[in-house]
C-alpha positions, 0 to 999 in steps of 0.5 A: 352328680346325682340323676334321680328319677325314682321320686317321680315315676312308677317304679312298678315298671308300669310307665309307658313311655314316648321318646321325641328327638329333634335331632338336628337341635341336639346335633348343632349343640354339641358340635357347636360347644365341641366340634369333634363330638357327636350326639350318640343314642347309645346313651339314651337307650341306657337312660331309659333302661333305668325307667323300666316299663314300656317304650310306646314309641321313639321318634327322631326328626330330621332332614334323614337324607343330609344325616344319613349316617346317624340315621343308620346308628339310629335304627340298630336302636329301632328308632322310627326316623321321620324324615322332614326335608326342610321347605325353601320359599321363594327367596330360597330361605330354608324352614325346618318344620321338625318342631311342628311335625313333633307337636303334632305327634305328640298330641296324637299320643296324648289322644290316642294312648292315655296310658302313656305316662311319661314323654322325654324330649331330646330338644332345647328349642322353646318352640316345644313349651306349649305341647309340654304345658298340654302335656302337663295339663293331664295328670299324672304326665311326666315330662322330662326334657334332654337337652344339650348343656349350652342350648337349653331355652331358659324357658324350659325351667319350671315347665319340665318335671325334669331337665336332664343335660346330655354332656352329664348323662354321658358322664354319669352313665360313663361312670357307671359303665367303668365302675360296673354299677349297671 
C-alpha cells in the first residue's frame, strides 16, 4: 500500500498548509462501516509530519456541544474547533451548515495567504467540489482530500490531486509505527 506524496509536493519543507475537517461526515462514516470505531486525529497529525512545511491552520467543523469528547481529543492537537449548531426551520427540520462555513474559510485562505500551497480536506461530501476546483483554479495548489472509504462522493475522482481513504492511512501508518520505520 503505497501512499506517496513526494511527486506532488515541495520536499524543500517550503509547503504551507490548510487542514478543513467535516468532522460530523468523517465520524458517521466510519461508525456507519464499523459501529465500534471512531475517527481519531492522532493519524492525521502523523500524515502531515510526513509533508513537512508549515501548518498555516486546522480547522474541525461541528456541532462542539454534541461532540464534546472529540472536541476535547482534538484540542491537545491545537486544532481550532468552529463550532456550528445546526439550523432548525419551522417544521423542526434540522440543516447542517458545516460545508458552508468550510467554503467560506477556505476562500479566505485562498485570499488572504497566497503562499498557502497545499489544502487537505477531511470530507467526503460532494458539496465541497467547487471550493476544490476554485482551489485548483491558482497554480501550483495541491489539493488532497481524506475521506472515509465507503462515503467517498464519486464526484471527487478527477478534481483532487490526491484521494487518500482513512481506514488505509490508519493501516499504513499502523504499519509503520510497529516496524519502526517513522
Amino acid at each position: 500500500m503505497a501512499l506517496q506524496i513526494e511527486a506532488l509536493v515541495d520536499s524543500s519543507n517550503s509547503n504551507v498548509i490548510s487542514v478543513f475537517i467535516d468532522y460530523k461526515n468523517l465520524e458517521k462514516g466510519i461508525r456507519d462501516f464499523n459501529p465500534h470505531q471512531h475517527f481519531d486525529f492522532t493519524y492525521i497529525f502523523l500524515y502531515l509530519k510526513l509533508f513537512g512545511g508549515n501548518i498555516l491552520t486546522i480547522n474541525a467543523y461541528a456541532d462542539w456541544d454534541y461532540y464534546k469528547i472529540a472536541g476535547q481529543n482534538l484540542k491537545k492537537f491545537r486544532v481550532n474547533l468552529i463550532n456550528i449548531p445546526p439550523l432548525f426551520n419551522k417544521y423542526n427540520r434540522k440543516k447542517d451548515l458545516v460545508d458552508i462555513q468550510m467554503a467560506i474559510d477556505i476562500q479566505e485562505i485562498l485570499d488572504l495567504n497566497p503562499e498557502n500551497n497545499i489544502f487537505i480536506i477531511l470530507s467526503g461530501d460532494a458539496d465541497f467540489i467547487l471550493i476544490i476546483k476554485k482551489i485548483k483554479k491558482h497554480s501550483e495548489k495541491f489539493v488532497f482530500l481524506i475521506s472515509e472509504k465507503y462515503s467517498l462522493s464519486s464526484y471527487f475522482y478527477g478534481v483532487v490531486d490526491k484521494i487518500l481513504f482513512y481506514q488505509d492511512l490508519v493501516k499504513f501508518l499502523n504499519f509503520k509505527i510497529t516496524s519502526k520505520i517513522f
